[in-house]
C-alpha positions as YAML, in Angstrom:
chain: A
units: angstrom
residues:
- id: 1
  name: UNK
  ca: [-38.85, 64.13, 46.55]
- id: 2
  name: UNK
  ca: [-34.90, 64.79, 46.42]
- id: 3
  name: UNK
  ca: [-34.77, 63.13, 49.80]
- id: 4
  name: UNK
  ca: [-34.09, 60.11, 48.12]
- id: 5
  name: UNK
  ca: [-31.45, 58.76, 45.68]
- id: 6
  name: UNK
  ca: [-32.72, 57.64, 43.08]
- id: 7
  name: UNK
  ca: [-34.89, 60.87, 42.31]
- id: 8
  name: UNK
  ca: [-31.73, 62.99, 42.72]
- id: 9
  name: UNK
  ca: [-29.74, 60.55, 39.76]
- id: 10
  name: UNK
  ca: [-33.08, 60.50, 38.03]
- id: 11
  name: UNK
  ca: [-33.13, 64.24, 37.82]
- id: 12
  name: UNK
  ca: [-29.50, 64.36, 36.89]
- id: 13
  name: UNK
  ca: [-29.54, 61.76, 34.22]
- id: 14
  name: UNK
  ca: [-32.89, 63.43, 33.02]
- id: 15
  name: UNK
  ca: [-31.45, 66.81, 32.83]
- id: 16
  name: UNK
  ca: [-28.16, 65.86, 31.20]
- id: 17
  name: UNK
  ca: [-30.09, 63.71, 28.43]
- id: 18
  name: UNK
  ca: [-32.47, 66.33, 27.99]
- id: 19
  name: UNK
  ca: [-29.71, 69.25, 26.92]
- id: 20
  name: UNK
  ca: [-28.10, 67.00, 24.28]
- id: 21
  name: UNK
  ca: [-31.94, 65.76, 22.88]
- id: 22
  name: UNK
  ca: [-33.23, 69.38, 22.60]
- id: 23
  name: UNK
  ca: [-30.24, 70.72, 21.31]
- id: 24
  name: UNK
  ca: [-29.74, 67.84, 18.39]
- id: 25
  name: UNK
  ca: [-32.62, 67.82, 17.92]
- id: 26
  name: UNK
  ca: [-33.11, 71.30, 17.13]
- id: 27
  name: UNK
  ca: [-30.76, 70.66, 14.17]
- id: 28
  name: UNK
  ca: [-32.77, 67.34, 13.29]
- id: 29
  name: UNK
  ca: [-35.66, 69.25, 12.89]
- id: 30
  name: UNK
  ca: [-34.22, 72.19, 10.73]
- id: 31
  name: UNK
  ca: [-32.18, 69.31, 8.39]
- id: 32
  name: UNK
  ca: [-35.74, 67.51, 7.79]
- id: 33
  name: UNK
  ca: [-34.11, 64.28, 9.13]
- id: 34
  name: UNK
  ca: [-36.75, 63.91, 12.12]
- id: 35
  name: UNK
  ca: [-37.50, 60.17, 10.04]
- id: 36
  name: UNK
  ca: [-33.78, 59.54, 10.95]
- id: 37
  name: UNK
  ca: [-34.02, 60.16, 14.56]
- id: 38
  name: UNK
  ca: [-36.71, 57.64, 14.64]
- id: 39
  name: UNK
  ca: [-35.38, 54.94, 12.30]
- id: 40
  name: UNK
  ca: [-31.91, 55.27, 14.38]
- id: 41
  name: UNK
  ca: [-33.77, 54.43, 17.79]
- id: 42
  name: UNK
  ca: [-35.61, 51.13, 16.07]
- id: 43
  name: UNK
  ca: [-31.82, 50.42, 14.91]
- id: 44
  name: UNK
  ca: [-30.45, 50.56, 17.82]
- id: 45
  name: UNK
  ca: [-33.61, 48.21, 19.62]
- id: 46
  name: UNK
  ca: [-31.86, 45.34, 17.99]
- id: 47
  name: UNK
  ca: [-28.17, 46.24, 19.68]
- id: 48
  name: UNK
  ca: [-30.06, 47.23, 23.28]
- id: 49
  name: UNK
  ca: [-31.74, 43.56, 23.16]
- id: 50
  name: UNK
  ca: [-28.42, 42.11, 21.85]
- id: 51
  name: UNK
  ca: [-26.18, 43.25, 24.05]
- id: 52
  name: UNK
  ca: [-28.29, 42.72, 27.12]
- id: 53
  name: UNK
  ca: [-28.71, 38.75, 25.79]
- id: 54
  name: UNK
  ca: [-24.59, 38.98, 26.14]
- id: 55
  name: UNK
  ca: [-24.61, 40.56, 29.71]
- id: 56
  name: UNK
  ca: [-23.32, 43.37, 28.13]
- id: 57
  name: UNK
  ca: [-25.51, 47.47, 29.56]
- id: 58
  name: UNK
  ca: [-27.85, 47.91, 27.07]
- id: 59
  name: UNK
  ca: [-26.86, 51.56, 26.47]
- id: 60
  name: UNK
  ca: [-23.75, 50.14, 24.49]
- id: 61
  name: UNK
  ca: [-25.35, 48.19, 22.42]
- id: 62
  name: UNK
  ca: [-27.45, 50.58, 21.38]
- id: 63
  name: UNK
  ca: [-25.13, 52.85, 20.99]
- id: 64
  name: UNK
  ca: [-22.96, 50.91, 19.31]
- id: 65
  name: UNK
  ca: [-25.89, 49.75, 16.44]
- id: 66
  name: UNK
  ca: [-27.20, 53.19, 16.10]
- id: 67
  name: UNK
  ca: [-24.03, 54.54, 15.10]
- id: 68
  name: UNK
  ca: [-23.57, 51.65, 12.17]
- id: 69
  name: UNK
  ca: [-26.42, 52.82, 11.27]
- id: 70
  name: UNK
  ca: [-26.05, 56.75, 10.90]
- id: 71
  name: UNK
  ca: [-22.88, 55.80, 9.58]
- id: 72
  name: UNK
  ca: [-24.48, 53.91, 7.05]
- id: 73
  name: UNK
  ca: [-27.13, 56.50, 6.10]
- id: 74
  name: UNK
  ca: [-24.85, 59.55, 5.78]
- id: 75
  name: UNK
  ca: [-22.80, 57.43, 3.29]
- id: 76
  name: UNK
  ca: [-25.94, 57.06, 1.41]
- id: 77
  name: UNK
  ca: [-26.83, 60.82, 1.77]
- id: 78
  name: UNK
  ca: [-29.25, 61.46, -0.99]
- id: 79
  name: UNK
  ca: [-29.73, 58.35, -1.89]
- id: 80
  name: UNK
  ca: [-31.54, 57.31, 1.03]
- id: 81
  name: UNK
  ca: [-34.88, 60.17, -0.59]
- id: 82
  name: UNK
  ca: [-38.21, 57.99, -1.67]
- id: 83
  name: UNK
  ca: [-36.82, 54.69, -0.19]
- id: 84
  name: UNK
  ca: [-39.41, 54.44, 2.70]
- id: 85
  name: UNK
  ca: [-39.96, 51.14, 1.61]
- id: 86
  name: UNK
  ca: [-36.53, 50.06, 2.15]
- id: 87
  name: UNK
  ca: [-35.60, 51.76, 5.25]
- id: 88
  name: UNK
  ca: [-39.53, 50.32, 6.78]
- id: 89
  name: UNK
  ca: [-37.91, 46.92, 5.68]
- id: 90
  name: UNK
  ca: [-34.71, 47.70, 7.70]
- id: 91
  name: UNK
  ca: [-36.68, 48.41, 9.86]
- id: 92
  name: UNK
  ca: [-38.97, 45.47, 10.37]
- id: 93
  name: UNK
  ca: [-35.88, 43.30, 10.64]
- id: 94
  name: UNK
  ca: [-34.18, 45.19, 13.43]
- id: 95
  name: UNK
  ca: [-37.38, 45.05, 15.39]
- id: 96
  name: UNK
  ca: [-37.43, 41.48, 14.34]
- id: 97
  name: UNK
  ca: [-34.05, 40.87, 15.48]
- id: 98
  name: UNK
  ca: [-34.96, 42.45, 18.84]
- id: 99
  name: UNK
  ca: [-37.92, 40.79, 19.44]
- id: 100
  name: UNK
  ca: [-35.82, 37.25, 18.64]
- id: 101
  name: UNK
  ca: [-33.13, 38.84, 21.07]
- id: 102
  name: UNK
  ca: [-35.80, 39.15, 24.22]
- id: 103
  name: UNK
  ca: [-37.32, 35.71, 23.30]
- id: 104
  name: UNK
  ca: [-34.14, 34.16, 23.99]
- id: 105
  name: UNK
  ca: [-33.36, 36.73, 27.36]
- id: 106
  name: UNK
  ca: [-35.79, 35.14, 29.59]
- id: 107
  name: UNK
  ca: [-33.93, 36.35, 33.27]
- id: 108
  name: UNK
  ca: [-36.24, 39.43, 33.56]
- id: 109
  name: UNK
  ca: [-39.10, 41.45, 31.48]
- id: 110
  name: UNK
  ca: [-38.65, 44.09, 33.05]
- id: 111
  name: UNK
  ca: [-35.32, 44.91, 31.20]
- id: 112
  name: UNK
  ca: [-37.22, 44.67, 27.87]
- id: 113
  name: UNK
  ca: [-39.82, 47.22, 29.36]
- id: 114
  name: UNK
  ca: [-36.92, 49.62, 30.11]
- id: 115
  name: UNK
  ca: [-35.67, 49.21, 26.75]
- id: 116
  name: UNK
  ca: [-38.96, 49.49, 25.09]
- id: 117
  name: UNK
  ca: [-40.58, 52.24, 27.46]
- id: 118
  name: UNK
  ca: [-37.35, 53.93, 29.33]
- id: 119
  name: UNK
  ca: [-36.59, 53.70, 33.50]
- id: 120
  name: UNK
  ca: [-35.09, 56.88, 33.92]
- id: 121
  name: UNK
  ca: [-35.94, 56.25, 37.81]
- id: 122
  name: UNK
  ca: [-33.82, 53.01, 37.29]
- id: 123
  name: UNK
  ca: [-30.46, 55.16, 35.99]
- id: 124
  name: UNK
  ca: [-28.01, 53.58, 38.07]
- id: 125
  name: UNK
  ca: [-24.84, 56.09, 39.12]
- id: 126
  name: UNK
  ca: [-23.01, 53.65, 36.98]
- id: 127
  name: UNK
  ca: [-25.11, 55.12, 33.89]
- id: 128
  name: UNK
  ca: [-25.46, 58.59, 34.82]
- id: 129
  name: UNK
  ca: [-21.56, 59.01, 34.29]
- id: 130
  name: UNK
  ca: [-21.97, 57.35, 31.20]
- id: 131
  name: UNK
  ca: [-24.59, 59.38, 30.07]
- id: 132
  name: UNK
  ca: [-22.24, 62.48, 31.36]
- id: 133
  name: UNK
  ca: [-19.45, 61.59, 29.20]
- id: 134
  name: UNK
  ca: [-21.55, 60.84, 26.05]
- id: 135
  name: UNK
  ca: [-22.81, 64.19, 26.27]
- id: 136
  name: UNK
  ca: [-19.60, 65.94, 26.57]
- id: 137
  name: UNK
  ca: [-18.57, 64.17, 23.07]
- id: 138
  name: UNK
  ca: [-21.88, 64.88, 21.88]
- id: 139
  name: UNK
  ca: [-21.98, 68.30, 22.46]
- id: 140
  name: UNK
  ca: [-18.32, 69.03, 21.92]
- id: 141
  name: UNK
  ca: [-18.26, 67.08, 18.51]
- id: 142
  name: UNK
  ca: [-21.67, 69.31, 17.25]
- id: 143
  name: UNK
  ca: [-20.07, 72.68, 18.61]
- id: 144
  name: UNK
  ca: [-16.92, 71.76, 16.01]
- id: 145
  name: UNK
  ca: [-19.24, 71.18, 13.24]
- id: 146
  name: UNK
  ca: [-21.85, 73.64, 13.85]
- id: 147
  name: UNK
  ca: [-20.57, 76.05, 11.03]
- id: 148
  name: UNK
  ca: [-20.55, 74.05, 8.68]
- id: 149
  name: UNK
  ca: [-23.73, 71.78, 9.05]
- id: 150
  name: UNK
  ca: [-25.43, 75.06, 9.70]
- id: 151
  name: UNK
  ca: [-24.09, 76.29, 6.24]
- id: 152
  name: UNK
  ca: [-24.95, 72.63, 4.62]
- id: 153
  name: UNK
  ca: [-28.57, 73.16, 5.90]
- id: 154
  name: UNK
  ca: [-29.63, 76.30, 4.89]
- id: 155
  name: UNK
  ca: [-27.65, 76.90, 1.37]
- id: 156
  name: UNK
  ca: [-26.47, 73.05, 0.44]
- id: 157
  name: UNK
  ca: [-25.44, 73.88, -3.17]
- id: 158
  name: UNK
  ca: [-23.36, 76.93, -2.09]
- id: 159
  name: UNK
  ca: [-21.98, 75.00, 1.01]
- id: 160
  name: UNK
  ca: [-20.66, 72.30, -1.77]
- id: 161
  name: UNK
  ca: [-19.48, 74.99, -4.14]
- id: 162
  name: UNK
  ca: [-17.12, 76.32, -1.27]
- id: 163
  name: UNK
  ca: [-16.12, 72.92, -0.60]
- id: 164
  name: UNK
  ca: [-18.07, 71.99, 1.94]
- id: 165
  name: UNK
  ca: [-18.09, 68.04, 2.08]
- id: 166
  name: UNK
  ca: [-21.70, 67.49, 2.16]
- id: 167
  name: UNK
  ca: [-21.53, 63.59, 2.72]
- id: 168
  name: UNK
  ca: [-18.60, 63.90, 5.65]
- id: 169
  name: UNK
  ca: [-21.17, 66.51, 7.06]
- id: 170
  name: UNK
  ca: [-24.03, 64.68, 6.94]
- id: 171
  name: UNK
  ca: [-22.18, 61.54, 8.09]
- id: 172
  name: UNK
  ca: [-20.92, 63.19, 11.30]
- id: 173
  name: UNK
  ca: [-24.05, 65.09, 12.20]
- id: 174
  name: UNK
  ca: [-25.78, 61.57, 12.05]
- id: 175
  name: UNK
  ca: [-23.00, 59.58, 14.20]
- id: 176
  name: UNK
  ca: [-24.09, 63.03, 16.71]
- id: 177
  name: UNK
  ca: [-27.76, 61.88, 16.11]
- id: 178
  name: UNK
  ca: [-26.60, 58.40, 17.22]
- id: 179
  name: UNK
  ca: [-24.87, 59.22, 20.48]
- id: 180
  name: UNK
  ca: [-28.02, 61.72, 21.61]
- id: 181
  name: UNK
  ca: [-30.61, 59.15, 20.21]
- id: 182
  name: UNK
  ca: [-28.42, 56.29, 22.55]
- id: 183
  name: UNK
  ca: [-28.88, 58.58, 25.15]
- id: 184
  name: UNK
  ca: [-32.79, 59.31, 24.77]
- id: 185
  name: UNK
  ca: [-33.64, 55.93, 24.81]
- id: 186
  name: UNK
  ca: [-32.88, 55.35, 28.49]
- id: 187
  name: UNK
  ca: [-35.18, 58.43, 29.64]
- id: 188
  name: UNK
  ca: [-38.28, 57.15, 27.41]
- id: 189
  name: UNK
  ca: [-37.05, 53.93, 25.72]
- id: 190
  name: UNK
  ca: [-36.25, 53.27, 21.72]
- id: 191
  name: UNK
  ca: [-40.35, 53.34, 20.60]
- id: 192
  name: UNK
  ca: [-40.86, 56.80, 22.60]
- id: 193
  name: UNK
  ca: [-37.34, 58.59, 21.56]
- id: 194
  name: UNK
  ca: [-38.57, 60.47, 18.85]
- id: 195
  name: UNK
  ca: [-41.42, 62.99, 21.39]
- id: 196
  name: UNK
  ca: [-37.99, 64.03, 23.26]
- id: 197
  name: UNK
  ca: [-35.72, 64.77, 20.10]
- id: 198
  name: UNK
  ca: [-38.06, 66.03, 17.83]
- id: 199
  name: UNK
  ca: [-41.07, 67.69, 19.69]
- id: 200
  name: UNK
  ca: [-38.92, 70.44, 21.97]
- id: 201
  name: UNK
  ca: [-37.43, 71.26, 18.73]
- id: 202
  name: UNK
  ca: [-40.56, 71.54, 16.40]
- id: 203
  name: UNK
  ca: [-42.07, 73.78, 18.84]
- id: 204
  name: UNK
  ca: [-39.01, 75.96, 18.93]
- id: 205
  name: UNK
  ca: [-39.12, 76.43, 15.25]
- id: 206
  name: UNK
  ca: [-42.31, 77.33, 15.30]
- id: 207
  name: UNK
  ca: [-42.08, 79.94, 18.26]
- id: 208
  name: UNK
  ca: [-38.81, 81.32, 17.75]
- id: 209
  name: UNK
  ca: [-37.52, 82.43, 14.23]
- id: 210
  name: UNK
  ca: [-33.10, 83.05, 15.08]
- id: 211
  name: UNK
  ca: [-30.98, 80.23, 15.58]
- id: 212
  name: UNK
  ca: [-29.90, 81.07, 18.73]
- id: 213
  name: UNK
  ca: [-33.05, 81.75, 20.42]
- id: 214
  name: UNK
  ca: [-34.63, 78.57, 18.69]
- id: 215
  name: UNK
  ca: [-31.85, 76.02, 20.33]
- id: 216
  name: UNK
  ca: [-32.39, 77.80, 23.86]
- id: 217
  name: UNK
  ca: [-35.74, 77.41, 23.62]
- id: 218
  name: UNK
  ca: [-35.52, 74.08, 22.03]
- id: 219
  name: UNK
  ca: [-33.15, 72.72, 25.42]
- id: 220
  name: UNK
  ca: [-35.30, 74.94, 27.75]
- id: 221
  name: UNK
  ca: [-38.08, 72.67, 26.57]
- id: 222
  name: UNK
  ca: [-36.51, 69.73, 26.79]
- id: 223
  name: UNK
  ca: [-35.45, 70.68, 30.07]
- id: 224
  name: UNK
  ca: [-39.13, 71.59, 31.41]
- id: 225
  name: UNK
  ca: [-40.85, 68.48, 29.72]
- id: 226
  name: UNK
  ca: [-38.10, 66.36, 31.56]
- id: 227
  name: UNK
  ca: [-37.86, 67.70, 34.75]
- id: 228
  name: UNK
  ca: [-41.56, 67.82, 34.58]
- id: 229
  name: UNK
  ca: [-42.19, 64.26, 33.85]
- id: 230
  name: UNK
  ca: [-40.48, 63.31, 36.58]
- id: 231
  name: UNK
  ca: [-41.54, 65.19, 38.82]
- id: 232
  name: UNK
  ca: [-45.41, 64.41, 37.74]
- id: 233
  name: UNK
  ca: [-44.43, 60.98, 38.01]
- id: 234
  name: UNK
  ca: [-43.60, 60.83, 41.94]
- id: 235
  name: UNK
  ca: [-46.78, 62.94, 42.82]
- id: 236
  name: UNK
  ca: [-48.89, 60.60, 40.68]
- id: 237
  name: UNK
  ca: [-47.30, 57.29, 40.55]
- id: 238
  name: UNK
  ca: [-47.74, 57.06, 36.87]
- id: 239
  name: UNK
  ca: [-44.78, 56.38, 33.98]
- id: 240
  name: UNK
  ca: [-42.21, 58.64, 34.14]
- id: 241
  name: UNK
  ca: [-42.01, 58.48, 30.48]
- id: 242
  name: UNK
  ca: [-45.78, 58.85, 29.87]
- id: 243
  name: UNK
  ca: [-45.73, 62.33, 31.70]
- id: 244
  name: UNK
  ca: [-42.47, 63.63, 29.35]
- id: 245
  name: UNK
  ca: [-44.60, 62.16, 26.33]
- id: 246
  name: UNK
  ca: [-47.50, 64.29, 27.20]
- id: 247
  name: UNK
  ca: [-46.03, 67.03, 28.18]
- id: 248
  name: UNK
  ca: [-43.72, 67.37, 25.03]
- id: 249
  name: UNK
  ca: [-47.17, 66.51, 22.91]
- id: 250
  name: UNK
  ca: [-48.96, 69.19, 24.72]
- id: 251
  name: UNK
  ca: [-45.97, 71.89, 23.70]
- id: 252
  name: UNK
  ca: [-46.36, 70.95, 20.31]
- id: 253
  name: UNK
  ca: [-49.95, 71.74, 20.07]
- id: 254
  name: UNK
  ca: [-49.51, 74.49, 21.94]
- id: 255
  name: UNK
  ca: [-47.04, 76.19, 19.81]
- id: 256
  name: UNK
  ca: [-49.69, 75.53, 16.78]
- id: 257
  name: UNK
  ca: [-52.21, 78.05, 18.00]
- id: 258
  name: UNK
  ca: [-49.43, 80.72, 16.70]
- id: 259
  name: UNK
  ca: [-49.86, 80.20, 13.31]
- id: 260
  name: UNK
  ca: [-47.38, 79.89, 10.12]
- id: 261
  name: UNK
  ca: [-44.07, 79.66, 11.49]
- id: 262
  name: UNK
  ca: [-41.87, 82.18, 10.77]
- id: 263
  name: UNK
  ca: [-39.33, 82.70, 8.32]
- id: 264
  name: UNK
  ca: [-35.69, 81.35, 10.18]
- id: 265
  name: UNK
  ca: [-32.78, 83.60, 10.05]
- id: 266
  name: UNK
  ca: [-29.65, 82.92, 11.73]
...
């Protein structure tokens, strides 16, 4: 299997998309934004299709529309509570404005399948180092704000009261949200982002109760499930992203058999 290329970037690109998702994700999970995540990837479907329609990699575009949007939504911070309707409308017309978008791309469908379904076996080396340097700022960005969106999370109203920005925090863990969910979508594609992000992380909450342990265990997951897939995927011939779906579904139900989850401490 590593004889060739393309499994060896596939494996790379996999692993280095899989530390940011489980790791963001972890703190997706615990902020009750998991909704977020997957409004952020439908976003960012209308910037993937645009920017391919301009010749432009569809990572940036998606990148670029997915941070607008978490932009947008940390401005609106509580505002954004019971207005499903809304955000399914915002919704509807980014999907909309994709669709439009790959009517009008008619060179290739298999570029909308790798935006709607991922081609992690397609990651170019081009990509991978993109994908390396937008994890760096990922990570880096939520290592400096890891106190306090930590301390927003668990005790909001104190956080505030020691003057803790609350917005600023929730805008900048969202723009972090942006960059990983940018990053997901080229491993299983904007309609399949949210099993990576959010399921490695649900099952960590539910198996491990400390902060610490619960983001390992949330990346180790995200690790395994990725790895996995791919590796499934050359023995079987099947979707790459199909196997990490399953196997991050599979996880989840697994972790259910052990009951209530128990109480977090840091």
């Amino acid at each position: 299997m590593f004889e060739y290329d393309f499994m060896r970037t596939a494996f790379m690109a996999g692993g280095v998309v899989a530390i940011v998702a489980g790791t963001v994700g972890y703190f997706l999970v615990l902020r009750n934004l998991t909704f977020a995540g997957h409004a952020l990837s439908h976003v960012g479907f209308a910037g993937a299709t645009g920017s391919v329609l301009l010749g432009i990699g569809a990572l940036w575009g998606l990148l670029a529309f997915t941070l607008a949007a978490a932009v947008a939504m940390g401005l609106l911070g509580d505002r954004l509570r019971n207005r499903d309707v809304a955000v399914g409308v915002i919704l509807s017309l980014a999907l909309g404005l994709g669709v439009l978008f790959l009517y009008l791309y008619t060179t290739s469908a298999s570029e909308a399948t790798a935006i709607l379904f991922g081609n992690l076996l397609g990651v170019g080396v081009e990509t991978l180092w993109g994908l390396l340097g937008l994890s760096v700022v990922g990570m880096l960005a939520l290592a400096a704000i890891s106190r306090p969106l930590l301390f927003a999370t668990l005790a909001p109203e104190l956080a505030e009261a020691k003057g803790v920005s609350l917005r600023l925090v929730s805008v900048l863990f969202l723009a972090i949200v942006a960059v990983a969910v940018a990053e997901a979508a080229q491993v299983v594609g904007v309609l399949l982002v949210f099993a990576l992000m959010v399921g490695p992380a649900a099952a960590s909450l539910r198996l491990a109760s400390r902060l610490r342990a619960g983001v390992a265990l949330s990346l180790a997951l995200a690790l395994a499930e990725t790895w996995g897939g791919i590796a499934l995927a050359y023995v079987t011939d099947w979707p790459t992203t199909f196997w990490i779906v399953l196997l991050s579904c599979l996880v989840y139900f697994l972790s259910l058999a052990k009951g209530p989850t128990a109480s977090f401490a840091v």
